[in-house]
N, C-alpha and C positions, 0 to 999 in steps of 0.2 A: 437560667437565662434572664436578663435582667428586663423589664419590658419596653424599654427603650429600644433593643435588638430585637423582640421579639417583635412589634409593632412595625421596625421595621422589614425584618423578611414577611411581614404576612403582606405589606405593601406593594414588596417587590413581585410578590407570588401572584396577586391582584392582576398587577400591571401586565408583567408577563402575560398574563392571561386574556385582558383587554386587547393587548398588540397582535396575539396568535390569532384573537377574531375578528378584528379590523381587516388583517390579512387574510383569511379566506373569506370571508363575506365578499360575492361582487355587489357594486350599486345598483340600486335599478336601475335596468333599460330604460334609456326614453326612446320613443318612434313618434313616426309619423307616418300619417298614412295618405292617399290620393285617391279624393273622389271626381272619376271621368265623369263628368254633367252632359257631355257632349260637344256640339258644333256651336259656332256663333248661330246658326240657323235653326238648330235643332235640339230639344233636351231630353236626355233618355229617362230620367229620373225625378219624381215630384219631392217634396221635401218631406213628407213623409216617408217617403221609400229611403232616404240616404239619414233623416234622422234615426229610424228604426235598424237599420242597418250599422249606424254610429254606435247605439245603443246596447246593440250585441255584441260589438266588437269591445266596449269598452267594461264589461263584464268581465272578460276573460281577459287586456292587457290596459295598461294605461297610456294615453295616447298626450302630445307633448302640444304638437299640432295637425292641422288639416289643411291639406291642400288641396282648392275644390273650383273648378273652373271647364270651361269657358263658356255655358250656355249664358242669355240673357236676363233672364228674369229676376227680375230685383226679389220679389217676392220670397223665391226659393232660399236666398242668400240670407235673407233678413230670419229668417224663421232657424234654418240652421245654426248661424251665429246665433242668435238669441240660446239654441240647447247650446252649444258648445262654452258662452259665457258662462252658461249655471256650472258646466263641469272643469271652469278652470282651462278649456282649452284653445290655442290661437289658433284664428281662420285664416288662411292667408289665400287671396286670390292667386291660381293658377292661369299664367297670361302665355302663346305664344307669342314669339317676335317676327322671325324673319319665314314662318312657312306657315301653312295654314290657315292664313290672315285675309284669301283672297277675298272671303265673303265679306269683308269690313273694311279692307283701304285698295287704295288704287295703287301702291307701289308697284314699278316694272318689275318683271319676271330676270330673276337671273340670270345669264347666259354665261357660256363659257368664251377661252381666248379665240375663239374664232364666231365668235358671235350667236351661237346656236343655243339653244334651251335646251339644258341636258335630260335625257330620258330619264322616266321614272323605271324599275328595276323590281321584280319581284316582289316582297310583301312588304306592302306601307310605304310604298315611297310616298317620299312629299315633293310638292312645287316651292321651290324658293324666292324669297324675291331680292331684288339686290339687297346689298345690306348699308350701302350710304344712300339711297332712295331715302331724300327728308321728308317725304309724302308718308314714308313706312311712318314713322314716329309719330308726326305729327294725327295723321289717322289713329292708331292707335291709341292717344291718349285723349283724342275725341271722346271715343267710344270710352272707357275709364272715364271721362267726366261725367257723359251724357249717363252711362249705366251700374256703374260702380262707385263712384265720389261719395253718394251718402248711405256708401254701406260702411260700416264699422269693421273694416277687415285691418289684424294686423299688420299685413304686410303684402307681399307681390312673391311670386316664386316665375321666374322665366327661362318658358320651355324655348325649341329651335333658336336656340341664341346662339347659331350657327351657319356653314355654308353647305352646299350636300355633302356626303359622304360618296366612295365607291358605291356605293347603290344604284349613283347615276354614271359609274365607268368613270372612267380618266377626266371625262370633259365635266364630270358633278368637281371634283377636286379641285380641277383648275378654272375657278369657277371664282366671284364674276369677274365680267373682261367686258365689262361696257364701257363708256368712253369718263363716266363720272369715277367711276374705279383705276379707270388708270392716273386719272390725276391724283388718286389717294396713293394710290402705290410709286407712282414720279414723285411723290412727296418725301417717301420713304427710302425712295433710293434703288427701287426694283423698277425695272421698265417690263413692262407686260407682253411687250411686243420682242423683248429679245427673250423673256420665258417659252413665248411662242414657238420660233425660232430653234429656239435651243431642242424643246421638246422633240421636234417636229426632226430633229438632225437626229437624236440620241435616241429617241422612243422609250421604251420600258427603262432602259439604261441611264436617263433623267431621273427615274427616282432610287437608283442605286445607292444603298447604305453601307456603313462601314461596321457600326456597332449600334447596339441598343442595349439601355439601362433604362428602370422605370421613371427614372429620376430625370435622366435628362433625355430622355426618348430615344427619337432615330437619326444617327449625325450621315449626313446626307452627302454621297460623295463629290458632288457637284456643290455648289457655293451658291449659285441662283438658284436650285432649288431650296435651297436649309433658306436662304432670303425670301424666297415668294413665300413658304410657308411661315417665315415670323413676320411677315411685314402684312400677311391676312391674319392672322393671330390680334396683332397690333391696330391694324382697321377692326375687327371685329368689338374686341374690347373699349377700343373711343366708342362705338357706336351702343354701345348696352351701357356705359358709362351715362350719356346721358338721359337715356330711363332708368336709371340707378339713382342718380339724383334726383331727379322729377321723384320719385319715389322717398328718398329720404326728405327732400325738404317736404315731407308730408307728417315725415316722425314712421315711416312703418317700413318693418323689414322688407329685406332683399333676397331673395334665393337666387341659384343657380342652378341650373340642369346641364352636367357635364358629360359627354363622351370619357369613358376610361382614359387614363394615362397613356396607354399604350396606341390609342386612335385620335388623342384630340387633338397630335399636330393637323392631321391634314384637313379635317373641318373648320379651323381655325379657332379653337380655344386651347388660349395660355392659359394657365393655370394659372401663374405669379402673377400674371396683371389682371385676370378679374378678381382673384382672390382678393385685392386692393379695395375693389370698388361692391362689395356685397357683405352680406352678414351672416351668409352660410350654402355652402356648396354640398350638393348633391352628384359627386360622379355615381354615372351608372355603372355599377359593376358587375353585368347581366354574364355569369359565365353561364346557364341554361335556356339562353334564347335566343330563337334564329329567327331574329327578323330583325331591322336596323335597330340599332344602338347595341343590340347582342354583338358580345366581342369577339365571340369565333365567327361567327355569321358575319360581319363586318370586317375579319381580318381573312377570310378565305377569299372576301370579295377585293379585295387589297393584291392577294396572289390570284386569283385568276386574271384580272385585271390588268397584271404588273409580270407576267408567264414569264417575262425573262429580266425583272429587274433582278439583282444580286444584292446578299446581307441579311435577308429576311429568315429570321430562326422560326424553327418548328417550336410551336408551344405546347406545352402539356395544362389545358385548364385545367388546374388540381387549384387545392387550395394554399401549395404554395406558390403557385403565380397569383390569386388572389392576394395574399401576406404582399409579395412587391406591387402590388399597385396602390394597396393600402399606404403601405410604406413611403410612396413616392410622392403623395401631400400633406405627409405629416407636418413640414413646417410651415405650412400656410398660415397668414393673419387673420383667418374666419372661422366660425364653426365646421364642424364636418359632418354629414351624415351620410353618408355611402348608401347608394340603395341598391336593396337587392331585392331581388324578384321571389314572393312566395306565391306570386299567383299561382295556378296551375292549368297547363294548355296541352293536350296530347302530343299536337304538331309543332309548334311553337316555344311552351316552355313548359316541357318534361321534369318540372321539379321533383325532388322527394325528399322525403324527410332526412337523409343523411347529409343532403345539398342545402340544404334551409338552417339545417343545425351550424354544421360546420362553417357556414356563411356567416353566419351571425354570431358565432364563437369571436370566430377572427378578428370582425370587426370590434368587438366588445374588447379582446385582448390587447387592442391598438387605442384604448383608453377615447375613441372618440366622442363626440358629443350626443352621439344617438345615430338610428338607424332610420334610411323611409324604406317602410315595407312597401316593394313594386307587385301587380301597378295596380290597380285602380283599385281600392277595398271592395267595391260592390264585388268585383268578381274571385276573390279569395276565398277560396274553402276555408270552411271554421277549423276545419280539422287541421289545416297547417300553422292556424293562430292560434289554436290551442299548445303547437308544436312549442310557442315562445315562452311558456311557462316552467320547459327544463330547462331552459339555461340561467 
């Protein structure tokens, strides 16, 4: 063999070889993780307690960033960042918007189309407050001046950027109906007073659907309803649009905290139009947890709620209704990280290592940007973070 050919098949043999490894090798995971700090009023955690806890955690995976909000103290923040610089990793402040806000701005409370304040509902409801109230924004980037501006955080990640869920019944849903909302929705081309109306004639049979795909949701057999729910979609997104800005003309990233595909019509997030105005979106994709944002626990409350709307399929949370939800922001302009819950709650979120595994498969199989481990690191067993070293 002359070594011209033979030089060559040993090349070829090489290459071959290089490509078979390239292809089973996966990449590292990147995560991120969520440190609850607490209330504007109250903080559960010193900085010792959440850098020592950082510390452990980042032993056993490598973490991308940290989302860590909303108590007050500067102090805590500065000390954190300061560990998380030496390790390469970004701090982004964790802000709510539109719930939880009451101890810091003055915005009006939400009401529904009959003017009422929808009930809070089983575990964790929140109070909402309108979402075009200029008082909400303006207050809140108060507070970001007065206690956040010179901290060195990359970026912003924003929780309740939303309106209630079935949590709060029918009237959380059709929700708000104050007199500055309806001029946003007479802008749009919905009149609030004939959704009214309408409801009020049809009942459960107003939210009557036809079909559902993860992709394009629930097509609604009524045309006022499929319109009140894009035209709150559409308000909702103007209104986080301009804390998105506020925010970039700073230079630091944008998150989002999104209800699943499957529920974010009726709380009002589009997917397509915040995906526009952020740098990385967070759907929660909580198939083991019943309490709001959990998607069986939110979609049961959808049907008991709705006891005789029609079109509503029975779901099976496996992991391939997981696969289509995934599926359904694949083409989004932003990063993605899907979060999945590895906390662990007896009552709440009955995680186990086959649910944690398989979650985290899928998501990785969907080639996304990384994952946030839910919810709050402090309270995550090592044992399920250790689980992230099979995959």
């Amino acid at each position: 063999m002359r070594k011209s050919t033979l030089f060559l098949c040993l090349f070829l043999i090489l290459a071959i070889g290089l490509s078979s490894c390239s292809q089973t090798t996966n990449p590292q995971p990147k995560y991120i993780v969520q440190v609850s700090m607490g209330t504007f009023s109250q903080q559960y955690y010193s900085a010792d307690e959440v850098i020592a806890r950082l510390e452990e955690v980042t032993k056993i995976i490598p973490l991308e960033k940290v989302l860590i909000g909303w108590s007050l103290d500067q102090n805590t923040y500065r000390r954190v960042g300061e560990y998380l610089r030496s390790k390469g990793i970004q701090m982004i402040l964790y802000l709510p918007i539109f719930a939880e806000t009451e101890e810091i701005t003055s915005a009006r409370k939400a009401v529904d189309l009959w003017g009422n304040t929808p009930a809070l509902y089983g575990k964790g409801g929140f109070c909402f407050t309108c979402p075009t109230d200029t008082i909400n924004y303006l207050d809140l980037i108060s507070v970001y001046e007065q206690y956040f501006s010179d901290i060195p955080f990359d970026g912003v990640f924003l929780d309740r950027i939303r309106t209630q869920s079935f949590v709060g019944g029918v009237s959380g849903v059709l929700s708000c109906g104050c007199e500055q909302c309806k001029a946003r929705y007479n802008a749009l081309g919905v009149d609030l007073d004939s959704v009214k109306l309408r409801y009020e004639q049809k009942g459960d049979h107003f939210f009557n659907v036809t079909n559902y795909t993860p992709k394009s949701g629930f097509i609604f057999e009524d045309k006022l309803a499929a319109d009140f729910l894009e035209a709150k979609g559409c308000i909702i997104a103007d209104e986080i649009k301009k804390i998105s800005n506020y925010f970039h003309d700073r230079n630091m990233i944008v998150g989002l905290d999104l209800y699943a595909p499957l529920l974010a019509q009726f709380v009002g997030q589009d997917y397509e139009r915040l995906a526009q105005i952020c740098d990385f979106i967070k759907p929660m994709l909580y198939r083991c947890t019943y309490a709001p944002a959990g998607i069986s626990y939110e979609y049961d409350l959808l049907r008991q709620n709705l006891p005789n709307a029609t079109g509503y399929p029975d779901f099976h949370w496996d992991v391939n209704f997981l696969k289509g939800q995934l599926e359904a922001f694949g083409d989004l302009p932003c990063a993605k990280y899907p979060g999945i819950e590895i906390v662990y709650n007896e009552d709440i979120a009955p995680t186990t290592d086959e649910y944690i595994l398989e979650s985290l498969r899928a998501v990785r199989d969907f080639g996304y940007d990384g994952t946030v481990l839910s919810w709050s690191i402090m309270w995550v067993p090592n044992e399920h973070i250790q689980l992230l070293k099979k995959l």
